[in-house]
C-alpha positions in Angstrom: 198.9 73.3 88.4 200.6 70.6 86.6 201.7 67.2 88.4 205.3 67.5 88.9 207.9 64.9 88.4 209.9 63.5 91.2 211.9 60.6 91.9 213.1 59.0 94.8 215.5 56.9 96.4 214.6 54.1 94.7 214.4 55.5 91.2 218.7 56.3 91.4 219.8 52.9 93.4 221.7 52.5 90.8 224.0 54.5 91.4 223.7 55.8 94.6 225.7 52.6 96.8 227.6 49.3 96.1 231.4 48.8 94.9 230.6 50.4 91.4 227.5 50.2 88.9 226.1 46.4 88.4 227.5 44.9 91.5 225.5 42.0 93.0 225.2 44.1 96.2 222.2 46.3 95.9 221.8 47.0 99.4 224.2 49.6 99.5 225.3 49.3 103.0 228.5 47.8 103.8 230.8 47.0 100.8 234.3 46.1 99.2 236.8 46.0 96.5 234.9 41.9 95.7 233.2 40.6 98.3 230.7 41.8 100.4 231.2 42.1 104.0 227.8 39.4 104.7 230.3 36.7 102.9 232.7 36.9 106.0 236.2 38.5 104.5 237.4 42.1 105.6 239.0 42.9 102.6 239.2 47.1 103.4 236.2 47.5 104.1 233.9 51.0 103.3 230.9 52.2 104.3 229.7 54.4 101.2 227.0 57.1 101.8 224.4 57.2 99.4 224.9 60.3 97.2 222.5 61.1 94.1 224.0 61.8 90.7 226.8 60.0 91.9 228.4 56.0 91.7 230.4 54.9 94.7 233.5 52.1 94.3 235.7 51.0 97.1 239.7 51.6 96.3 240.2 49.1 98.9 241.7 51.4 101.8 238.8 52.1 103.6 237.4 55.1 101.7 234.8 55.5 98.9 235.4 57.0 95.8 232.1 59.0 94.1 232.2 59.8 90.2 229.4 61.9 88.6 226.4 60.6 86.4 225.1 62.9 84.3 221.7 63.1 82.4 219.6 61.3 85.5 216.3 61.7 86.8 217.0 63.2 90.3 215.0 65.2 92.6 216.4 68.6 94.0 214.1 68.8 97.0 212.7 71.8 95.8 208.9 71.5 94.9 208.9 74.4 92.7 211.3 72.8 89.7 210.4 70.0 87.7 211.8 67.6 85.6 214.9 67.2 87.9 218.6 66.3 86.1 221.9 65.4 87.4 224.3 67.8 85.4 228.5 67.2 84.7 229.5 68.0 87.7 227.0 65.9 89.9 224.4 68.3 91.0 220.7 68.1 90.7 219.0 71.0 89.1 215.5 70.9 87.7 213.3 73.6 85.7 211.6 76.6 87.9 207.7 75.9 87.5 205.9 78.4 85.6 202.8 79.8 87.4 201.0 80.7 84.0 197.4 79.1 84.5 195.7 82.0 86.7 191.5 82.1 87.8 189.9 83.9 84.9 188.7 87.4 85.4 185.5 87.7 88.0 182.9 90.4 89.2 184.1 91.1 92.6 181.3 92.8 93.2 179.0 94.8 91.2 181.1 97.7 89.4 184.7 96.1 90.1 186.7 93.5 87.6 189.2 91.1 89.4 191.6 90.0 87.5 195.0 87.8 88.3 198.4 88.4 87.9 201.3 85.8 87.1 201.6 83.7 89.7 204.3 82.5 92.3 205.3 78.7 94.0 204.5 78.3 96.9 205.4 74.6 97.3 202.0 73.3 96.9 200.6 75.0 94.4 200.3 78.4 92.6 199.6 82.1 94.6 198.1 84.5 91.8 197.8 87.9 93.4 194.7 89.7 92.4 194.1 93.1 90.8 190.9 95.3 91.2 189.5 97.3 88.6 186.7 100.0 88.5 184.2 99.3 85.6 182.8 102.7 84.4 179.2 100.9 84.9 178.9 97.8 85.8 180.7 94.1 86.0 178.7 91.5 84.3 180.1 87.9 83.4 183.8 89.0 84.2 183.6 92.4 81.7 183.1 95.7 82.6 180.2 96.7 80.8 178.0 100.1 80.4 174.4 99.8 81.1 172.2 102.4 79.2 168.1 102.9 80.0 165.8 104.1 77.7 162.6 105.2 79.2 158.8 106.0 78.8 155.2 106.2 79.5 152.5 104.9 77.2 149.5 105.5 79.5 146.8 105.3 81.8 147.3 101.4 83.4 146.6 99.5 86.6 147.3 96.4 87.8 150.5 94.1 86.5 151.1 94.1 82.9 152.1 91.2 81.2 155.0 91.6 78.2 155.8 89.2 75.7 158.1 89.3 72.1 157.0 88.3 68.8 159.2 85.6 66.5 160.5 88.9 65.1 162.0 90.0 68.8 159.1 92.8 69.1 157.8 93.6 72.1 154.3 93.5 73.2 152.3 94.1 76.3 149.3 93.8 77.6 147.5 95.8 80.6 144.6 97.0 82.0 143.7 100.6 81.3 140.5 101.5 84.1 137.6 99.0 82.5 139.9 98.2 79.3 141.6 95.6 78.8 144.4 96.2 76.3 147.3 95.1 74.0 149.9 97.9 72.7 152.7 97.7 70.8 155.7 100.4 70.1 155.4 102.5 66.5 158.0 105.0 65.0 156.2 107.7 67.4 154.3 106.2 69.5 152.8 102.9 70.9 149.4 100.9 69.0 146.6 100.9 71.4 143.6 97.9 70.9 141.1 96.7 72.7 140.7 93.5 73.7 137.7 93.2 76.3 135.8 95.6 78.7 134.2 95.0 82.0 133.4 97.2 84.7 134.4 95.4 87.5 137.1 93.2 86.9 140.3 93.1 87.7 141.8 91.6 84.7 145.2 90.1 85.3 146.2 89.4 81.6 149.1 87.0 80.8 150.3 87.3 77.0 151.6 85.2 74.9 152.6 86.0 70.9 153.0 83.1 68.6 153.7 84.9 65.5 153.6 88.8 64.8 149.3 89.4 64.2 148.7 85.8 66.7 148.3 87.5 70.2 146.9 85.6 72.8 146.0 86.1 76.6 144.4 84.8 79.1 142.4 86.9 81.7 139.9 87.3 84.3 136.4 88.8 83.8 133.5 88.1 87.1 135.9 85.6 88.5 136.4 83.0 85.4 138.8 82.9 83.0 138.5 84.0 78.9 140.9 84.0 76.1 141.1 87.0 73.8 142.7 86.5 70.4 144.0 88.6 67.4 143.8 87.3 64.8 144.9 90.1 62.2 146.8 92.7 61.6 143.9 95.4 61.9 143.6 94.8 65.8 140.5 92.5 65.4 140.1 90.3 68.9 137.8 87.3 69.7 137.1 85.9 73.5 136.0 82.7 74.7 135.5 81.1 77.6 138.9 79.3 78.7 137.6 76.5 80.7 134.7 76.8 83.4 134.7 77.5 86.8 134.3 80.5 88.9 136.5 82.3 91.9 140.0 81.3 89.9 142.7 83.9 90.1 146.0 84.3 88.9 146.5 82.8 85.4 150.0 81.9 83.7 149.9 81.4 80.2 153.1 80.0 78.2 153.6 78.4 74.3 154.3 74.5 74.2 154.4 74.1 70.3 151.1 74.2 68.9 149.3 74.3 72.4 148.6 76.6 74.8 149.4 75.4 78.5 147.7 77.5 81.5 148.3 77.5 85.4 146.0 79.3 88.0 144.8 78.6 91.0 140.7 78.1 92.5 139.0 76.8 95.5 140.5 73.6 97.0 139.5 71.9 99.7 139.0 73.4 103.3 141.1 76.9 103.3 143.4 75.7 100.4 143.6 77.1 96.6 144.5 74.9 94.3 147.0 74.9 91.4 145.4 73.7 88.1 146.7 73.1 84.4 144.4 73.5 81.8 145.6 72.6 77.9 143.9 73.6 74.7 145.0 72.7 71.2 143.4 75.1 69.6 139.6 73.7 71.2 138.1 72.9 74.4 140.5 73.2 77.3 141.3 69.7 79.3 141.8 70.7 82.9 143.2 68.3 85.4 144.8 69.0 89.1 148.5 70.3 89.7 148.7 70.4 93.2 145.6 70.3 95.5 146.9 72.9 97.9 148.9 75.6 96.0 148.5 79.6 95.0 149.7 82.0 92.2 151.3 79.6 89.9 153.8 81.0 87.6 155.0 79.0 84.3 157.3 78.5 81.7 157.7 76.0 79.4 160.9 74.6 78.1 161.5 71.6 75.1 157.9 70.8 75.8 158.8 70.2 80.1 156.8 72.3 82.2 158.0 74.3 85.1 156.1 76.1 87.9 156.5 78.2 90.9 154.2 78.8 93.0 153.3 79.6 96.8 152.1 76.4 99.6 153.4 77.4 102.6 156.6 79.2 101.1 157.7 78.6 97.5 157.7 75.2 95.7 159.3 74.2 92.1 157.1 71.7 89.4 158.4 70.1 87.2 156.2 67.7 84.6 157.9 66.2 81.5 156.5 65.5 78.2 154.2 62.3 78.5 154.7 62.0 82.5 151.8 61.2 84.5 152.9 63.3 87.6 154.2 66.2 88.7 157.4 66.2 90.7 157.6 68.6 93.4 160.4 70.2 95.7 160.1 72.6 98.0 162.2 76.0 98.0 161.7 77.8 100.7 160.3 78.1 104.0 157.6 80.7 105.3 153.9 82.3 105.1 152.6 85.5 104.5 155.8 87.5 103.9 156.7 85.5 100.7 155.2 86.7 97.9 154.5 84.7 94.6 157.4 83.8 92.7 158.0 84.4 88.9 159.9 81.7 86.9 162.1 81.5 83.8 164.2 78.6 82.3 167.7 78.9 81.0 169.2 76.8 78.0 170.6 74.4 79.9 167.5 73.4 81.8 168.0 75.5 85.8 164.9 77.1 86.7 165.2 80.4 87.5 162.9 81.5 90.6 162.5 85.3 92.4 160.2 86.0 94.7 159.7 88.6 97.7 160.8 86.9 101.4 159.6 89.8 103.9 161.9 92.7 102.2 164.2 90.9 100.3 163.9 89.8 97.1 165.7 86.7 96.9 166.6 84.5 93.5 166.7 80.4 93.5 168.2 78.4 90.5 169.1 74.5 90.2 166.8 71.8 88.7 165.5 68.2 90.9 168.3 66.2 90.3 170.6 68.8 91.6 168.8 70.9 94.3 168.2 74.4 94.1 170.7 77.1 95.6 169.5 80.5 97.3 170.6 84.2 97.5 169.5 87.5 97.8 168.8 89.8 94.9 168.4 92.9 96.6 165.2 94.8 98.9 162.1 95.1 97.4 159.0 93.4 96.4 156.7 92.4 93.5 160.1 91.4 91.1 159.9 89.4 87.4 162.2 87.5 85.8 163.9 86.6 82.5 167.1 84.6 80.9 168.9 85.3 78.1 169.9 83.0 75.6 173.3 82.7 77.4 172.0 82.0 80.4 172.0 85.4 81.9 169.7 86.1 84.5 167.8 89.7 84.5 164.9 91.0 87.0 162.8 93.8 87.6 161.6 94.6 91.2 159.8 97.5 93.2 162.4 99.1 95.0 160.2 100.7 97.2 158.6 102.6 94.6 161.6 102.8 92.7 161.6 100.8 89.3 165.0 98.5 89.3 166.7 96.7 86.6 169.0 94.0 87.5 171.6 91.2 86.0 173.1 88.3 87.8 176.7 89.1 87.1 177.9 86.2 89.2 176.8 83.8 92.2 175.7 86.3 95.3 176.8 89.3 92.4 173.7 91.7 91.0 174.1 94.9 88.6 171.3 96.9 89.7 169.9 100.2 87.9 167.1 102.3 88.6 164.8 102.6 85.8 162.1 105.3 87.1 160.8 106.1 90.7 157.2 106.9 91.4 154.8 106.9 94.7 153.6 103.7 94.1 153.8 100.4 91.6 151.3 97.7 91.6 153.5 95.6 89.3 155.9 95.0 86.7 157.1 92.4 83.6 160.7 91.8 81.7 161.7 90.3 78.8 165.0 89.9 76.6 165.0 89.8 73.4 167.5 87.6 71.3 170.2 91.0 71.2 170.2 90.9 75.0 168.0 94.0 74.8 165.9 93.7 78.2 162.5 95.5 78.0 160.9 96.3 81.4 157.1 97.0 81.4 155.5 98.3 85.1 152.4 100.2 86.2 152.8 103.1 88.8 150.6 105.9 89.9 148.3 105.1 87.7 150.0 105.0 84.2 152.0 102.2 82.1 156.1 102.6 81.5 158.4 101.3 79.4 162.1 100.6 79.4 164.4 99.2 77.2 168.0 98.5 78.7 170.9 97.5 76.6 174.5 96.4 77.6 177.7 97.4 76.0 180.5 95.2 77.2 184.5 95.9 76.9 
């Protein structure tokens, strides 16, 4: 609300007291028809109250005589009018205050708009009384928007798959399919399948990455060490190479920093820890140095070449490491042991880190950055979620609901749109993107077969 103008006492001396305008006598006490009672001559004397809008002058028989100033500065004693005026006939009047600057619209929760109504003075400010609206789907940002799922299954899977979009805004995924190891993408009838790698005994754990639209690249396990496939042309040819040495590493996170690739996974540490380690390669051998020396399942992203991980030491911890740093900064999120399970991470145009992970039943969403501290709330129950942000900034996960695939959107602080995508018997895990439309695709593996969702919001 605007400041409103007032003036007091002092601001109308002028012609509140004293034997008429400009008389030496400001005090406005005791005065005359010439001089003042302090000068030791009774002369009629009057005792003028102070009225505003008005002069005072002494006729000389005792009584004061008040004549109206218009076009003043006054105050009404109301707080609701401003700009205050003496008018013709002495009074003080001043414009009613306009409550016209109402909140903006808000998700109340997550199907209802609120919106505010013109407001009323109260004396110290504005009361806006607030309207609730039904959205038709859901509330996301402050509009009511409608939330449509388009689903699938492309085949036989286990474990987690990883998804990732070419420059073009395709999506890509890759999974493991019993002793395969592969990379699909969606055609006019059905999805690509290739083959990467085969083993018969690992459990791959891929982590994709595409750099342009026939450059896929993902890191995974084989025996316990990690290998890096890449295709390399548009007829489904992949290489693999060693990606560093080392045996008994797990949980790899692979991310784009220009023209390098940047890795995170954890290994054997000292005494009963893992340890978190980054690994580099420019296209060559891959330079490998220490993150954290008592750490487990890192997750990355990288944003204007910083790097940010999440990842579990006795809860969930945030790293940050600029471009050119020596160190790592660290902060911790949250508290706990065994029921937290390992968090996912995305980065938002404006820097927050974006963190979900499972505490006990809950799955529970941090955001903030170093300098500003991170702030917690729940997402909903369930387990084993992903995360992704927009290029607005919105927030979208996916998470096991138990055994029910759900899509959701931050539509405010403590606020989540949630959909179910597909329900099965169980999921062993699941990955989301968004593409630069705000399409979110939704990749998962449960009982034993790969799906697919695409989920695209229409807002009023």
């Amino acid at each position: 609300m605007p400041r409103m103008l007032r003036l007091g006492p002092l601001a109308t001396i002028l012609f509140l007291c004293g034997c008429g305008r400009g008389d030496d006598d400001d005090t406005g006490e005791s005065v005359d028809g010439g001089e003042s009672e302090s000068e030791g001559e009774d002369k009629g004397d009057c005792d003028c109250e102070r009225r505003e809008c008005h002069s005072a002058t002494c006729p000389g028989d005792g009584t004061c005589a008040y004549t109206a100033i218009p076009h003043l500065l006054c105050d009404d004693g109301d707080p609701c009018t401003e700009v205050d005026v003496c008018d013709e006939s002495g009074d003080c009047a001043g414009e009613r205050f306009t409550c016209d600057a109402p909140p903006p619209p808000e998700c109340a929760d997550a199907s209802t708009l609120r919106t505010f109504d013109e407001g009323v003075c109260n004396g110290d400010g504005c009361d806006y009384e607030p309207s609730a609206g039904a959205c038709p789907s859901v509330c996301i940002d402050a509009t009511c928007c409608t939330l449509t799922v388009a689903s699938e299954e492309i085949g036989a899977a286990t474990g987690r798959p990883s998804l990732a979009l070419n420059p073009a805004g395709a999506v890509r995924v890759a999974y493991q399919s019993g002793t395969l190891l592969r990379y699909s993408a969606p055609g006019a009838t059905s999805w690509s399948m290739e083959l990467a790698d085969t083993d018969s005994d690992s459990e791959f754990s891929p982590s994709l990455v595409v750099a342009a639209d026939t450059i896929a690249q993902m890191v995974y396990l084989r025996d316990g060490a990690l290998r890096l496939a890449r295709r390399t042309s548009s007829g489904g040819v992949w290489t693999s190479a060693a990606a560093g040495s080392g045996a008994d590493r797990a949980s790899p996170s692979l991310a784009v920093d220009g023209n390098a690739l940047e890795l995170l996974f954890d290994q054997p540490g000292a005494g009963d820890c893992r340890s978190v380690v980054r690994s580099r390669s420019t296209g060559g051998a891959w330079s490998e140095e220490s993150a954290d020396l008592c750490g487990a399942a890192p997750a990355l992203a990288v944003a204007s070449g910083t790097l940010h991980m999440a990842y579990l030491d006795d809860g969930v911890r945030y790293g940050r490491h600029s471009s050119g740093a020596a160190t790592w900064n660290f902060v911790q999120i949250a508290e706990g042991g065994d029921e937290i399970g390992a968090p996912v991470i995305a980065v938002s145009p404006d820097g927050l880190a974006h963190i979900v992970y499972a505490n006990g039943v809950t799955v529970e969403h941090a955001q903030g950055s170093l300098g500003a501290g991170f702030e917690t709330e729940d997402v909903a129950a369930g387990a084993r979620p992903a995360v992704a942000v927009d290029a607005e900034g919105g927030v979208h996960v996916a998470l096991d609901a138990d055994g029910e695939i759900v899509y959701g959107r931050r539509s405010g602080p403590e606020v989540w749109a949630l959909e179910s995508v597909s329900s099965h018997e169980a999921v062993a895990g699941s990955d989301i993107v968004v593409d630069a439309t705000g399409v979110a695709h939704l990749a998962w593996t449960a009982d034993g077969a790969l799906g697919y969702a695409s989920v695209t919001l229409a807002c009023e």
